[in-house]
C-alpha positions in Angstrom: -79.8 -63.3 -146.6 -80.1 -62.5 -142.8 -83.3 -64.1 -142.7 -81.5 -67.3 -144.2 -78.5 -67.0 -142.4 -81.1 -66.7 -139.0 -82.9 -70.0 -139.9 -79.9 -71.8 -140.6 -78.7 -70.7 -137.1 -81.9 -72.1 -135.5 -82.1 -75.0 -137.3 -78.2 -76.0 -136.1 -79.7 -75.9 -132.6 -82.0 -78.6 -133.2 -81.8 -82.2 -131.4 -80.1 -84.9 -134.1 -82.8 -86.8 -135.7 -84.5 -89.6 -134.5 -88.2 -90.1 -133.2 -89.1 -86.9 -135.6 -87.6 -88.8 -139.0 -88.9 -92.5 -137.9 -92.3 -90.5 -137.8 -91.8 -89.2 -141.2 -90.8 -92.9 -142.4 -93.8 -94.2 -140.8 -96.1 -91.5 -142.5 -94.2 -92.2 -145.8 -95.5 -96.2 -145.6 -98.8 -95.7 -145.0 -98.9 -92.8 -148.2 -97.1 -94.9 -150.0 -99.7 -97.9 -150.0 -102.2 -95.3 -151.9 -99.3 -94.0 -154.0 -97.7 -96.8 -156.1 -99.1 -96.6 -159.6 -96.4 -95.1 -161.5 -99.3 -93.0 -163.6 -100.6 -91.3 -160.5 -97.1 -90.4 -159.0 -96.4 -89.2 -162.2 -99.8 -87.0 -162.2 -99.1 -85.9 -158.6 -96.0 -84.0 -159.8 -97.8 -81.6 -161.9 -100.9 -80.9 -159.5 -99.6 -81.2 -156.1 -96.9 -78.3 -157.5 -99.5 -76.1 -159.2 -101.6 -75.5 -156.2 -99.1 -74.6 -154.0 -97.3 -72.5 -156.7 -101.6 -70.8 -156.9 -101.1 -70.1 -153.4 -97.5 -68.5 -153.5 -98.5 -66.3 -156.6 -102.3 -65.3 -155.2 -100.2 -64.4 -151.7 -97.8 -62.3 -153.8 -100.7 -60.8 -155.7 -102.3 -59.9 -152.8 -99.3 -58.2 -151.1 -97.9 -56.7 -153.7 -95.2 -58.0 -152.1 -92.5 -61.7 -152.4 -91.0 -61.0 -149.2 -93.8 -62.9 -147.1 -93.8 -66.2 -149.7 -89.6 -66.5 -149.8 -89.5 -65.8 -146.2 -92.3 -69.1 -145.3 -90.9 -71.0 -148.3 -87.2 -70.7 -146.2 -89.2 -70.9 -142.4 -90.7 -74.4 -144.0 -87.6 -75.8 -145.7 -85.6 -75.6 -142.5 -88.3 -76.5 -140.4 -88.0 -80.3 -142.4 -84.2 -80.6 -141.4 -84.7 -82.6 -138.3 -87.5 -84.4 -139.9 -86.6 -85.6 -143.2 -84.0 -87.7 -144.9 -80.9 -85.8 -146.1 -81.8 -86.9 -149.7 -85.6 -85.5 -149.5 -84.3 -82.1 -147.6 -82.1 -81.3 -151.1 -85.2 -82.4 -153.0 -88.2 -80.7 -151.5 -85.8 -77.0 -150.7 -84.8 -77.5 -154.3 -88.6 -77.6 -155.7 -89.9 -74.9 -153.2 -87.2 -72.3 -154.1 -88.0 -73.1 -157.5 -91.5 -73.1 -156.4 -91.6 -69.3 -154.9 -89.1 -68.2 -157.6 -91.5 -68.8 -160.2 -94.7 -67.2 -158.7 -92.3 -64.1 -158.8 -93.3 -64.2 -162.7 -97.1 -65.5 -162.6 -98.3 -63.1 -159.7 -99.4 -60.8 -162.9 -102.2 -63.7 -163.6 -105.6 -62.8 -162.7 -107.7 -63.9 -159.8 -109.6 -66.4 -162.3 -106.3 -67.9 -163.0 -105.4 -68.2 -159.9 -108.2 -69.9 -158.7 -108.3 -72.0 -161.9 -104.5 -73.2 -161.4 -105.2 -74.4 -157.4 -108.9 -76.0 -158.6 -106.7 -78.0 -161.1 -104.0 -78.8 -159.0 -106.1 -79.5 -155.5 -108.9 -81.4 -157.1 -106.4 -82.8 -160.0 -105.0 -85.6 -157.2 -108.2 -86.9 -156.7 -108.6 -87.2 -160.4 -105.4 -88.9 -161.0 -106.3 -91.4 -158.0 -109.8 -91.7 -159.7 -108.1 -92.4 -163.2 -105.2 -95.3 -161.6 -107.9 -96.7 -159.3 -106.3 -96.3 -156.1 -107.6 -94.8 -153.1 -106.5 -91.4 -151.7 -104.8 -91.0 -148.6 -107.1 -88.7 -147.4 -109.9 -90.9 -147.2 -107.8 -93.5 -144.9 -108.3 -91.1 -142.1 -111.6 -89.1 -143.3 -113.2 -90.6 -140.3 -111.1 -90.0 -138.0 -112.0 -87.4 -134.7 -108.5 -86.1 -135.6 -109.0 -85.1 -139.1 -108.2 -81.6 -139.0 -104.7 -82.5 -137.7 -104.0 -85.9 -139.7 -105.1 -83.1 -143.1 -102.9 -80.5 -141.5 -100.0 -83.3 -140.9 -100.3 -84.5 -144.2 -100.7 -81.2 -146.0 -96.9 -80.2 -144.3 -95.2 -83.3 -145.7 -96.8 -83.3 -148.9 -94.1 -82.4 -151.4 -91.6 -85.2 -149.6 -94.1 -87.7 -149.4 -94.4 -87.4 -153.1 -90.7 -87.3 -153.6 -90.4 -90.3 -151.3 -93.4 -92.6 -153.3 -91.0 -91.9 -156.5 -88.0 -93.4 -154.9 -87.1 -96.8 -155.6 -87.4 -99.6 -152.5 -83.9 -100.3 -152.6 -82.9 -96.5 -151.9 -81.6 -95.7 -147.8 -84.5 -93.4 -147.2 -84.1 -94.0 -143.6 -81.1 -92.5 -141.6 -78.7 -95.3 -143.5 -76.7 -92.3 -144.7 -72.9 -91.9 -144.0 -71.7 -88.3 -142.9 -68.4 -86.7 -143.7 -65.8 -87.1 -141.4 -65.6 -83.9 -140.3 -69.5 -83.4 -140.7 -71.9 -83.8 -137.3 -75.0 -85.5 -137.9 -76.9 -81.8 -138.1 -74.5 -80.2 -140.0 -74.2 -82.6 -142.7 -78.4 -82.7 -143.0 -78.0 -78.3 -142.9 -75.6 -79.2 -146.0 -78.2 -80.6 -147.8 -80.0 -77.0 -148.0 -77.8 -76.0 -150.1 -80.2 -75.8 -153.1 -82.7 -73.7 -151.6 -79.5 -71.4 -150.9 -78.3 -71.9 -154.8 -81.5 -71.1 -156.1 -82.3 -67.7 -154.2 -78.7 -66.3 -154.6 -78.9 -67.2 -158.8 -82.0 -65.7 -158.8 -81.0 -62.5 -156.9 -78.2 -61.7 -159.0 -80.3 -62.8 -162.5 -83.5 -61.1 -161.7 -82.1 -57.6 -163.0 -80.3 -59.4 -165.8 -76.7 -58.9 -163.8 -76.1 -62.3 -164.9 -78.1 -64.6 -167.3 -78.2 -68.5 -167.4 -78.0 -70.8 -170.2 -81.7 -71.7 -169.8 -83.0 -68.0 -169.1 -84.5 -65.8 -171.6 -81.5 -63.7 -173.0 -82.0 -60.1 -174.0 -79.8 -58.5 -176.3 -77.2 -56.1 -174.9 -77.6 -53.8 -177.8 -79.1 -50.3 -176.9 -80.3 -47.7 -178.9 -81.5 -44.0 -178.5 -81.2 -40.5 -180.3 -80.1 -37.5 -179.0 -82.5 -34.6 -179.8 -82.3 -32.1 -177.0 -80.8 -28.7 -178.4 -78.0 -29.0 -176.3 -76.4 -32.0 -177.3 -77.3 -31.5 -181.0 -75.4 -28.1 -180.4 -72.1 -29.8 -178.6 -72.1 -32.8 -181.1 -71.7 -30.0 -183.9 -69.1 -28.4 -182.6 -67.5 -30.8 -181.2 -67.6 -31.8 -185.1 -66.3 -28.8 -186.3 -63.3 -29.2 -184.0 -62.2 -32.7 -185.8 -62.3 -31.2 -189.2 -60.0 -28.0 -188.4 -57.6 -30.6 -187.0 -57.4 -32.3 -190.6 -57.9 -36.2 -189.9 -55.9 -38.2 -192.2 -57.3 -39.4 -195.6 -55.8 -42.3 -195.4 -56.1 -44.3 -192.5 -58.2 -43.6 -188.7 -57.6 -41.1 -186.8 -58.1 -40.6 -182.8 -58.3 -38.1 -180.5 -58.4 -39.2 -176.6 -60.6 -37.8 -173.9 -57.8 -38.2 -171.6 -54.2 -38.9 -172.3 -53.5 -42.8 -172.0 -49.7 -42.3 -171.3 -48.0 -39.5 -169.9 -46.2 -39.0 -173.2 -48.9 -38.7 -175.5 -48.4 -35.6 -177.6 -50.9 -33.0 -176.5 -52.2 -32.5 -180.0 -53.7 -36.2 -179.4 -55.8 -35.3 -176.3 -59.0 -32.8 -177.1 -58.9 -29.5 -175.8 -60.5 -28.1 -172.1 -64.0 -26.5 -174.2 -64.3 -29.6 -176.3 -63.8 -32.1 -173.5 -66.7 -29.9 -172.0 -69.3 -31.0 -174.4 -67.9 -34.1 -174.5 -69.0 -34.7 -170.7 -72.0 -33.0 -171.1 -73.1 -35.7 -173.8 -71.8 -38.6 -171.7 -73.7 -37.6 -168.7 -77.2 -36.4 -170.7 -80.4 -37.8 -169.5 -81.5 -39.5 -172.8 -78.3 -41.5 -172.6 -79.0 -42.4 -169.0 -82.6 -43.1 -169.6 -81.8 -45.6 -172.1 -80.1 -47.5 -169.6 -82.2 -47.4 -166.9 -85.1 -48.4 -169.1 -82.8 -51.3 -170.2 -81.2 -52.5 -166.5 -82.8 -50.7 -163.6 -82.6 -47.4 -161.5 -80.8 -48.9 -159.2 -77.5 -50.1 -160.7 -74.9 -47.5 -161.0 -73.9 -45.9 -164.4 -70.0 -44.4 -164.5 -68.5 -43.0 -167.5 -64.7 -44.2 -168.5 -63.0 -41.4 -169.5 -59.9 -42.9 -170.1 -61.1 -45.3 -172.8 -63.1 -42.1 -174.5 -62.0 -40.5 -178.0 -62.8 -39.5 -181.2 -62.5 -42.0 -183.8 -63.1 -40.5 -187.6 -62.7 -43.0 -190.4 -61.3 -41.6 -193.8 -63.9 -41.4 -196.7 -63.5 -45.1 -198.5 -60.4 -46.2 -196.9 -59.7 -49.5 -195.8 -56.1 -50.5 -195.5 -55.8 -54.8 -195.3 -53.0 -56.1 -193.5 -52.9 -53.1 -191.0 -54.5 -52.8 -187.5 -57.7 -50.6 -189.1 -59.1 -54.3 -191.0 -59.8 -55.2 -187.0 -62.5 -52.9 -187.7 -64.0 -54.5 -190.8 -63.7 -58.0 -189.0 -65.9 -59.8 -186.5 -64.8 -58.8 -182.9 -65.0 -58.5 -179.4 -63.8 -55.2 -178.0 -62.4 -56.8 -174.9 -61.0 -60.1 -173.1 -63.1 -59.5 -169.9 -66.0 -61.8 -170.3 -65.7 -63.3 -167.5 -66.1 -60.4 -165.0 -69.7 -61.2 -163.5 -72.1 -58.8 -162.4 -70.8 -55.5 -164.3 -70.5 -54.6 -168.2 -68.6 -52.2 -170.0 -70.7 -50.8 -172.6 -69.0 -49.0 -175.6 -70.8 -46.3 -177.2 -71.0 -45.0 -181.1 -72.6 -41.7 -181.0 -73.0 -40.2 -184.5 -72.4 -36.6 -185.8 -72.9 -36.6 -189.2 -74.7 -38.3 -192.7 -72.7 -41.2 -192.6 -74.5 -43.4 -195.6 -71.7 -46.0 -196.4 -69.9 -47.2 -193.0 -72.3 -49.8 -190.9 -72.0 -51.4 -187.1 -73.2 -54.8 -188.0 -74.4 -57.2 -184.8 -74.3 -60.7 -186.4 -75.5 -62.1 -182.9 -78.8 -59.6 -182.5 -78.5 -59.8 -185.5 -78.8 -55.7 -186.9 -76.7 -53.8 -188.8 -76.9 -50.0 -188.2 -75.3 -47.0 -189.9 -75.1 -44.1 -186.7 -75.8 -41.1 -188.1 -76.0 -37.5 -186.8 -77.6 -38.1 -183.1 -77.7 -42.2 -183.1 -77.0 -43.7 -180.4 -75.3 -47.5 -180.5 -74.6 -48.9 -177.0 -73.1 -52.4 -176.7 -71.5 -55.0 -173.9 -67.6 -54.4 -175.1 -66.5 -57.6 -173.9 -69.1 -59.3 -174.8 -71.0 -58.4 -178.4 -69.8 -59.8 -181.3 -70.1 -56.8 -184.0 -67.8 -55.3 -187.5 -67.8 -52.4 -189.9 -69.3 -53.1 -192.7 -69.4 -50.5 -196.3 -72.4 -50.4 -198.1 -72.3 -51.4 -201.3 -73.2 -48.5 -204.3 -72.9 -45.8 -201.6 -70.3 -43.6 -200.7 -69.4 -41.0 -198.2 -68.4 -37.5 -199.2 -66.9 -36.1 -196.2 -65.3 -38.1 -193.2 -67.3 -40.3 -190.7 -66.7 -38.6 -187.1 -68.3 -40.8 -184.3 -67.4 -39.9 -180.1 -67.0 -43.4 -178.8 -68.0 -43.0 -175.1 -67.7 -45.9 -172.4 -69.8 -46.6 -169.3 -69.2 -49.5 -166.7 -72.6 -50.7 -165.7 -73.2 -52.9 -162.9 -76.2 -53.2 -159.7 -75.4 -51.0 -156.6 -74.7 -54.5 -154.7 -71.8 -55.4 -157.4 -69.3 -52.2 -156.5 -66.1 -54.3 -156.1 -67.3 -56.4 -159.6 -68.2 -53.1 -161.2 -64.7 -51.2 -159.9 -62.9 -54.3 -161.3 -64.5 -54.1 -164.9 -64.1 -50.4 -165.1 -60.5 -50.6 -164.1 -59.4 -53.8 -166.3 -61.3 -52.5 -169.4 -59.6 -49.0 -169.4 -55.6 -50.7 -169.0 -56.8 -53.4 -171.4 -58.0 -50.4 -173.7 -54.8 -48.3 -173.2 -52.5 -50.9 -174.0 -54.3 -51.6 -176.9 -54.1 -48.2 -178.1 -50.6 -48.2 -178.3 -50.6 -52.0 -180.0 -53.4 -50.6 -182.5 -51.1 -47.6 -183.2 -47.8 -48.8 -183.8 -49.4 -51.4 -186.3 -52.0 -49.0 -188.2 -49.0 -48.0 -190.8 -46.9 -50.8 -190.6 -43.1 -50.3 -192.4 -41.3 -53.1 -190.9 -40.9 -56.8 -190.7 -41.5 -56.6 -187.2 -44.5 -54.5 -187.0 -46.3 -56.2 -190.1 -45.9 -59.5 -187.9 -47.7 -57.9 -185.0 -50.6 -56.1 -187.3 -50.8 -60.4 -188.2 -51.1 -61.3 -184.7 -53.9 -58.2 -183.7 -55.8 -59.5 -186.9 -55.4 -63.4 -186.1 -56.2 -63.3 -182.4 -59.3 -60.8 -182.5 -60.7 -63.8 -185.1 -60.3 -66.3 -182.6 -61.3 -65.3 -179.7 -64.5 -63.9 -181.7 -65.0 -66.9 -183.7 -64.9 -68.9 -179.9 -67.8 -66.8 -178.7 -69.6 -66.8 -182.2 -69.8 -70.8 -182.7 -69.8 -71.6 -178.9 -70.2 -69.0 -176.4 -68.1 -68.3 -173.5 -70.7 -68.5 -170.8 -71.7 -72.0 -172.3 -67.8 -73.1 -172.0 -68.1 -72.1 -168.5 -71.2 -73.7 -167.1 -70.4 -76.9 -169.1 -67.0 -76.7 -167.0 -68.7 -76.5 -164.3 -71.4 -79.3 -164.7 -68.5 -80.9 -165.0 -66.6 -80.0 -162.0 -70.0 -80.8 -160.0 -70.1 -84.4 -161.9 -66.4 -84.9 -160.6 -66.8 -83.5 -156.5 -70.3 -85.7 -156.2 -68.4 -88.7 -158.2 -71.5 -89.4 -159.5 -72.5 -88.5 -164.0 -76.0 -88.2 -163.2 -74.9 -84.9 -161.5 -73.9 -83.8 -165.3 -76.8 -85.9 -167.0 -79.2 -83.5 -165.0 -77.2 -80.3 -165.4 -77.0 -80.3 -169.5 -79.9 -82.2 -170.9 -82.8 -79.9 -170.2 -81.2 -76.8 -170.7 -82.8 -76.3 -174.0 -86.0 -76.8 -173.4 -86.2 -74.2 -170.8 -84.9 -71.9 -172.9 -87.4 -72.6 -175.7 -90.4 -72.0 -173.3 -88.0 -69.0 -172.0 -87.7 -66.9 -175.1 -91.1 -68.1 -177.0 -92.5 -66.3 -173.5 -90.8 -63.1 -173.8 -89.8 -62.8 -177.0 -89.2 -58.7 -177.0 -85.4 -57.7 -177.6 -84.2 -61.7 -177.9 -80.6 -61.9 -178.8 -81.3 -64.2 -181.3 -78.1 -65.6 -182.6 -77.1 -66.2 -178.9 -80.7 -68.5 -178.6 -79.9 -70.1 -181.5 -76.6 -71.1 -181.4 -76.9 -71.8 -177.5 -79.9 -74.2 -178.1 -78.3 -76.3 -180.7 -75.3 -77.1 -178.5 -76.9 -77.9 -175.7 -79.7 -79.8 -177.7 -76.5 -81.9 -179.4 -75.2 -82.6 -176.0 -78.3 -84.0 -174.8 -78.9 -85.7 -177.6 -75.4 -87.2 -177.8 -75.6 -88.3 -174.0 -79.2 -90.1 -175.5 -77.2 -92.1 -177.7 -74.3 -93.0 -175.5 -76.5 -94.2 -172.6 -78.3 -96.3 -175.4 -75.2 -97.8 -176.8 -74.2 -98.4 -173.4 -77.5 -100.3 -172.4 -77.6 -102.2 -175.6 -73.8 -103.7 -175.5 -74.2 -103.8 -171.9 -71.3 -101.9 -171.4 -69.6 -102.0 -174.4 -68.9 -106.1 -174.4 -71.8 -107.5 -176.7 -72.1 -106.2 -180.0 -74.6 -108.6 -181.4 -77.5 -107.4 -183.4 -80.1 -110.0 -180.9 -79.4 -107.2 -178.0 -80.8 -104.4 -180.4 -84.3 -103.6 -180.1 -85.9 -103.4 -183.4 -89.0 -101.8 -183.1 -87.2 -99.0 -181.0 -85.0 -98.5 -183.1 -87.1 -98.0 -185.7 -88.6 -95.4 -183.8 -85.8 -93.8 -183.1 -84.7 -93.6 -186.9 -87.9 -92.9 -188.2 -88.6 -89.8 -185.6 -85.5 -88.1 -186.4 -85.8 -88.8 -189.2 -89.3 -86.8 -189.4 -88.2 -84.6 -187.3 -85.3 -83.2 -190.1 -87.4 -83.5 -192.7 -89.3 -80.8 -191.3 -86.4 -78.7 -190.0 -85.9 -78.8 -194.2 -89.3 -77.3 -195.2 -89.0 -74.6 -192.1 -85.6 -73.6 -192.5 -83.2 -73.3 -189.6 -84.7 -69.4 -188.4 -88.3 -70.9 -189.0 -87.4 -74.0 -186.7 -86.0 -71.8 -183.9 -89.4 -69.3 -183.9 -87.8 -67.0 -186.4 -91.7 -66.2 -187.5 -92.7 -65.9 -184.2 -90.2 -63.4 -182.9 -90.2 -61.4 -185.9 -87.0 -62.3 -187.5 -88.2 -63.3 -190.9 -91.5 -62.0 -191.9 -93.6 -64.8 -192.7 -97.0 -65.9 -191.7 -96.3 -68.8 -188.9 -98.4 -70.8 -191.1 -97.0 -70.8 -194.3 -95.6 -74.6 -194.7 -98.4 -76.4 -195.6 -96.7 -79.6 -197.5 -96.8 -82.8 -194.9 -96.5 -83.6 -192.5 -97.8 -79.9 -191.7 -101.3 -79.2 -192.1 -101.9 -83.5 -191.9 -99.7 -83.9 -187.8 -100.0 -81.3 -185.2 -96.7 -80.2 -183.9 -94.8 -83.0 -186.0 -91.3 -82.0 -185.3 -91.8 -81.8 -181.9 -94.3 -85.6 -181.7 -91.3 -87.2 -184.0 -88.7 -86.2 -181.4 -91.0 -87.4 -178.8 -91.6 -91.2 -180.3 -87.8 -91.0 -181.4 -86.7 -90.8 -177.6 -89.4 -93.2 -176.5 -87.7 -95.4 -178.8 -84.5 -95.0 -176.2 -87.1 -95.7 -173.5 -88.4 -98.7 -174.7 -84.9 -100.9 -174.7 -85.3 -102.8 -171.0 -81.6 -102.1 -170.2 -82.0 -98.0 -170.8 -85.3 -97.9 -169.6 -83.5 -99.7 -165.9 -80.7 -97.7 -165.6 -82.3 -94.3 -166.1 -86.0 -94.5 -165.9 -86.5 -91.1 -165.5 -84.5 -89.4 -167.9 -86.8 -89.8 -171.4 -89.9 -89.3 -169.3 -88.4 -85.9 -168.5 -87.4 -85.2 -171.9 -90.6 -85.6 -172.7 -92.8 -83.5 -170.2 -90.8 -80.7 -171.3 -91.2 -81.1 -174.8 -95.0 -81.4 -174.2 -95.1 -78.4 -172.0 -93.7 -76.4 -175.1 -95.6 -77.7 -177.3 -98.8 -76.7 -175.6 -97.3 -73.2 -175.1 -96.8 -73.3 -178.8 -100.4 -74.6 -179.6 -101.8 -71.9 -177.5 -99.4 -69.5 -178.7 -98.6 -68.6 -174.9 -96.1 -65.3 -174.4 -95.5 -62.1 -172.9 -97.4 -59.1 -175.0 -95.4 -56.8 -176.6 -94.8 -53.2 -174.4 -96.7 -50.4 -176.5 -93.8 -47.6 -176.8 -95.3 -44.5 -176.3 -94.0 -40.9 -177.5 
């Protein structure tokens, strides 16, 4: 940050633009005469990128270190604000962050690779020139006595060059720009850093999974661990022992607090000095920290909630409907707070004793578990979907006794985040307490209403997070809010049609600990509303704005591609299933062998519900009016989709960690 802060500082001190961009203009017309097959510019956005992405990642290999690439990747962006276009600044910061981000990940690559990936991408340009027939632009000043500079000149402005040959003729590349009102000349072109500044900070605060993006690989929030040390195994049992002598009710929950919630809570209700003792002692053991340090890092910070802690013991085989104890037996969230960033609270079920019949089910992990004496069951409370469910044909003889423990979790940077959390989720639980309470036996008209409104609510707001997602309502909010301060719906377009794609490559990568319901149900949305903008901007194209509705403005043959790929495409979804469509083989959800449909079109086409999407949107491409107003967009779509589907082919991911004893 002080590094960024320092180059913005300098680079505010520069002289406005002038002889520095018309140089860059006049560089850009001469590359530009060897750079206008559409093939080759295409080709030059996959090599030129690799090699320097070889170079960022050997550096970091080398080091050991990514503090030497960011810092030259910031040093070079800001160095191009007095030289560039404001347009080709946001561009080229934007694709170096992204650039230096990403060798963060492949500087675990071997030397070989490394050298294999800048080979391809350094001698890849010539090929693509080779392939287009047009001449480099290396060999228009090969001959020259100057050629070291003229190589070094052209090696800086590579990445806008490219960027710049992509742009249409009739876009201002030249300073034809208009600045805000209140906006100097250098200021405004300083604003136009602002991705390489959005990229770094969503990186920082996702690297240690403090916050994770719709196109990221999302890990399940589920944790698990046994206690086995003598100690605890001693405290859980007598802590045990305590709940029976108290004689828990048969018929409904019963609840002991850690702490008292209210200042007129019956003593009784609150455990006693000894027991609270082994309660801490459990809350703070090292097995319980270790599994969250294993799962986060050693660096965030990892404080108990006492006043949300208690003794919950459910009665053998009672479940009382129309009280506040079926909340239990329903799909929930714990808590309102989703929206807190940077910190959880985690809810724990620790288990003391040979509980057969009651399980924690996770529909979004998914796993169903039934804690017994020393499990361990760790969740987000605000944020994990999860339910009690009895198993069928078995029954408890004695009572199931659980400590339910709480932890706010958040990084060491996050303290006000994490302070916030802690403090919301322990009033939120205390006035729930007393809600949950005065409903659990309700004898009134009134109270029966409100044991309604615990039950109907808690299904809602789950059911929201279930079948959409909060996180997703909140970025597609804000796509939106971005579409409406630019005024311009390409600003959206970009924002939500890729977003699935990365997340296929994401979690086909990694794989280990997916949160799989989450992956699916995030994908399909955001596949639907990049499909549905497809369709829209095809409609739109072929009635030219919704005025001509004749068939003569429909393009048959694309069309027919576009029906017959989808078609295709769920056909196979069909023979899959929906789990063996979203890599339900692959990441072990259901155990099959990945090969085992073998009726066409597998076994005949490669990939074919990936090629049928990919001649279905072609089919968009081909109409003249889509194909004008966003020339880019289906050529996009289908890079990514090709990317994946070589990862697939080559059945590219992360190995599995080998858990040791």
């Amino acid at each position: 940050a002080a590094v960024c802060c320092a180059c913005v500082a300098y680079a505010a001190r520069l002289p406005p633009p002038s002889a520095a961009e018309e140089h860059f203009m006049d560089l850009s017309a001469k590359f530009r005469q060897f750079h206008s097959n559409p093939i080759n510019i295409g080709l030059h956005f996959v090599t030129s990128p690799l090699a320097i992405l070889a170079v960022l990642s050997l550096v970091n290999k080398v080091t050991r270190t990514t503090f030497i690439t960011m810092l030259a990747m910031v040093i070079y962006c800001v160095s191009l604000v007095d030289k560039l276009p404001p347009q080709l600044i946001a561009l080229t910061s934007l694709f170096m962050a992204g650039l230096s981000v990403a060798s963060n990940y492949t500087m675990s690559l071997g030397y070989l690779t490394h050298v294999a990936m800048f080979v391809f991408g350094y001698f890849g340009q010539d090929l693509a020139h080779i392939s287009t027939g047009e001449k480099t632009f290396q060999s228009s000043y090969q001959q020259n006595n100057d050629f070291w500079s003229l190589l070094a000149e052209h090696t800086y402005y590579l990445l806008p060059l490219v960027f710049d040959s992509a742009m249409p003729d009739h876009m201002d590349r030249a300073s034809g720009y208009k600045t805000a009102g209140w906006m100097s000349e250098t200021a405004y072109r300083i604003y136009h850093l602002m991705p390489l500044v959005i990229v770094l900070v969503m990186n920082f605060v996702s690297k240690d999974g403090a916050m994770c993006f719709p196109w990221q690989f999302y890990r399940t929030r589920l944790l698990t661990c046994k206690l086995t040390e003598t100690q605890d195994v001693e405290d859980l049992a007598m802590i045990r022992a305590w709940a029976m002598k108290k004689c828990p009710s048969s018929a409904t929950s019963t609840h002991w607090w850690h702490t008292k919630p209210h200042a007129d809570t019956p003593d009784d209700k609150v455990i006693p000095q000894e027991i609270r003792d082994a309660f801490n002692r459990i809350s703070g053991c090292g097995t319980i920290r270790k599994m969250f340090t294993d799962r986060f890092s050693t660096g965030w910070k990892i404080e108990v909630l006492n006043g949300m802690n208690e003794v919950y013991v459910s009665a053998p085989s009672a479940f009382n409907k129309n009280t506040s104890d079926e909340v239990f037996y329903t799909q929930h969230l714990d808590g309102p707070y989703y929206y807190v960033p940077f910190a959880s609270c985690f809810r724990m079920i620790i288990g003391m004793d040979k509980n057969l019949e009651l399980s924690t089910s996770f529909p979004m992990v998914p796993k169903c578990v039934a804690a017994q004496k020393g499990d361990v069951l760790a969740f987000d409370f605000h944020r994990e979907v999860h339910y009690i469910v009895k198993n069928e044909g078995v029954k408890n003889d004695d009572f199931r006794i659980v400590l339910k423990v709480h932890y706010c979790i958040y990084p060491s940077w996050a303290l006000p985040f994490g302070k916030l959390m802690g403090w919301l989720s322990t009033r939120y639980n205390k006035a729930f307490r007393a809600l949950f309470l005065a409903t659990i036996l309700p004898n009134s008209i009134f109270a029966k209403l409100l044991a309604f409104n615990v039950v109907f609510w808690t299904k809602v707001v789950y059911m929201i997070e279930m079948y959409f997602g909060y996180a997703n309502i909140v970025y597609i909010a804000l796509a939106g809010a971005l579409w409406y301060a630019v005024g311009d719906y390409r600003a959206f377009l970009i924002t939500t049609s890729f977003i699935h794609y990365l997340r296929y490559i994401n979690t086909y990568y990694h794989r280990e600990g997916v949160a799989y319901g989450d992956f699916k149900r995030d994908v399909v949305i955001y596949k639907s509303l990049a499909l549905g903008q497809l369709v829209f901007l095809y409609a739109h194209a072929v009635t030219q704005g919704f005025t001509d509705f004749s068939a003569a403005a429909v393009d048959q043959v694309g069309l027919g591609m576009i029906i017959g790929g989808y078609a295709l495409s769920m056909y196979c979804t069909s023979l899959l299933g929906v789990d063996g469509t979203y890599f339900g083989i692959e990441l072990g959800i259901i155990p099959k062998q990945k090969n085992y449909v073998q009726r066409f079109p597998y076994g005949v086409i490669p990939h074919p519900m990936i090629l049928a999407q990919c001649v279905a949107m072609l089919g968009f491409h081909k109409h003249d009016g889509f194909r004008q107003s966003m020339p880019w967009l289906v050529p996009a779509h289908v890079a990514l989709y090709l990317v994946h589907m070589v990862q697939e082919h080559f059945d590219i991911h992360a190995q599995r960690k080998v858990k040791t004893a």
